[in-house]
PASEBA-1860 file (N, C-alpha, C; in nm, 3 decimals):
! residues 53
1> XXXXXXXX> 6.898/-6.744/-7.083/6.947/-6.614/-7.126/6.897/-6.504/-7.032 ~ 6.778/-6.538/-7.022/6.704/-6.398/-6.912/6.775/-6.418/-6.790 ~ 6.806/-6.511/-6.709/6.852/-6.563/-6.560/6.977/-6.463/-6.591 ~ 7.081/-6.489/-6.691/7.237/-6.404/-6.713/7.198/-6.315/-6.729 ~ 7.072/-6.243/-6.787/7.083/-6.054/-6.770/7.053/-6.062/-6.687 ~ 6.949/-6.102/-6.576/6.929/-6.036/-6.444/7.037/-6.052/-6.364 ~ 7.121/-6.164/-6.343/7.205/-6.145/-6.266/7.329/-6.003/-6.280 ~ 7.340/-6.060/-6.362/7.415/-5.941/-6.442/7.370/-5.768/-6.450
9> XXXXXXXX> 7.235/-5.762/-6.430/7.220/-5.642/-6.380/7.246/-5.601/-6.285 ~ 7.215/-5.680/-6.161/7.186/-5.676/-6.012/7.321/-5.701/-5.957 ~ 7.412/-5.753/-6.032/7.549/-5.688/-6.034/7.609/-5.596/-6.032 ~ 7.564/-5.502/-6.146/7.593/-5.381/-6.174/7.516/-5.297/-6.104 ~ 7.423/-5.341/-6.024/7.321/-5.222/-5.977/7.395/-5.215/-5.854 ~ 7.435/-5.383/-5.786/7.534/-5.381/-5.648/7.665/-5.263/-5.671 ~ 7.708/-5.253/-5.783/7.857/-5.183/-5.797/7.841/-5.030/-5.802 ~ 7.742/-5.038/-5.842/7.716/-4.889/-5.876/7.646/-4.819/-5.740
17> XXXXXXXX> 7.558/-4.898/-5.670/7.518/-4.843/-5.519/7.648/-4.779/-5.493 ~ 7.769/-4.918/-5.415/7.838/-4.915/-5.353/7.925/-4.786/-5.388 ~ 7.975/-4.773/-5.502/8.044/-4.653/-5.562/7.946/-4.494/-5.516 ~ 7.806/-4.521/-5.562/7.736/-4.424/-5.520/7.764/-4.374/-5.344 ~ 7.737/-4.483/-5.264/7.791/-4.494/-5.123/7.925/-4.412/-5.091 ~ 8.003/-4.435/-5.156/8.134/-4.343/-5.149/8.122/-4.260/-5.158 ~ 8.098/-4.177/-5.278/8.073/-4.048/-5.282/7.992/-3.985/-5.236 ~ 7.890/-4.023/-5.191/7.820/-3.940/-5.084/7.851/-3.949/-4.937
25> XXXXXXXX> 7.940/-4.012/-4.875/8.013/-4.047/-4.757/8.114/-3.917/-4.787 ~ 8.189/-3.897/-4.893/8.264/-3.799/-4.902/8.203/-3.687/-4.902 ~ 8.095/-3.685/-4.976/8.052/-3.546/-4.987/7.968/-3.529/-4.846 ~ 7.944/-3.590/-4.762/7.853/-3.541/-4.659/7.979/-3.497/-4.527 ~ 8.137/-3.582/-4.559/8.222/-3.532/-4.485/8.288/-3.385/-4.521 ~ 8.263/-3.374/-4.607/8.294/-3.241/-4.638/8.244/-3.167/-4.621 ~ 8.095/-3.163/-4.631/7.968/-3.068/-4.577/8.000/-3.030/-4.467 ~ 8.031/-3.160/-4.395/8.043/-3.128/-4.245/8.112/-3.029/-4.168
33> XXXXXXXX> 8.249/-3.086/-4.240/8.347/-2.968/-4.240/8.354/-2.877/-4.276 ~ 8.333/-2.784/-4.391/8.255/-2.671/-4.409/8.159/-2.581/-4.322 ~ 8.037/-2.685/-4.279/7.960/-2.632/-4.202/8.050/-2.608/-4.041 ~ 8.161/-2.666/-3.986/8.184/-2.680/-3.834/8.299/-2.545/-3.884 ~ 8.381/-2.576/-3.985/8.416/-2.421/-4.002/8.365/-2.309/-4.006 ~ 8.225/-2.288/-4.016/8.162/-2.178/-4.055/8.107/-2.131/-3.897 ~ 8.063/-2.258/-3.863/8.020/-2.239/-3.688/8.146/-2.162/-3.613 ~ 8.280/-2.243/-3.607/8.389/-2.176/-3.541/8.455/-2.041/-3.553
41> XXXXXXXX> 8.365/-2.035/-3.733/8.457/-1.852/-3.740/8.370/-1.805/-3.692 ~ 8.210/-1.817/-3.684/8.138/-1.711/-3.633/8.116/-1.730/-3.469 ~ 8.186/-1.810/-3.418/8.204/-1.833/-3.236/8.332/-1.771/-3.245 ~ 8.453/-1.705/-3.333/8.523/-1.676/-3.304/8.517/-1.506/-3.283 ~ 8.461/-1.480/-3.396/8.395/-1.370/-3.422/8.332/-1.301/-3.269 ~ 8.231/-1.366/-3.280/8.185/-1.381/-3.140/8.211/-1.295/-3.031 ~ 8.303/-1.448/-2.969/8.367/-1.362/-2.849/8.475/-1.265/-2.913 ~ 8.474/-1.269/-2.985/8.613/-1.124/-2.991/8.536/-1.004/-2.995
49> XXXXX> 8.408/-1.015/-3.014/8.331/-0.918/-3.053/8.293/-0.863/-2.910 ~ 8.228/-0.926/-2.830/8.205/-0.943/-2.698/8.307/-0.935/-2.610 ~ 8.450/-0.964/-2.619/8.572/-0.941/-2.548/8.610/-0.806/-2.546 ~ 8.564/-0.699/-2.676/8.619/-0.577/-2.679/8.459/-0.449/-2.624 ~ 8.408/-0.510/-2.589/8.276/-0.421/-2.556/8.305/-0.361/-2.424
END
């Protein structure tokens, strides 16, 4: 009986990483993007700022 819950946990602990894995793959691609947008408006900013001086 004990051998079938442990497996059976360590099952669920495998499924639930993996799922965990996803969503933080997503959420760190999104960060990313966010953050490289935020870089490009303020390099855009930038030189326009510097283009009219």
């Amino acid at each position: 009986m004990e051998n079938k819950l442990t497996k059976l946990s360590e099952k669920t602990n495998i499924e639930v990483k993996s799922e965990n894995d996803k969503k933080l793959k997503g959420t760190f691609l999104s960060v990313l993007a966010l953050g490289g947008f935020i870089v490009l408006s303020w390099l855009t900013v930038y030189f326009l700022f510097i283009s009219r001086m």
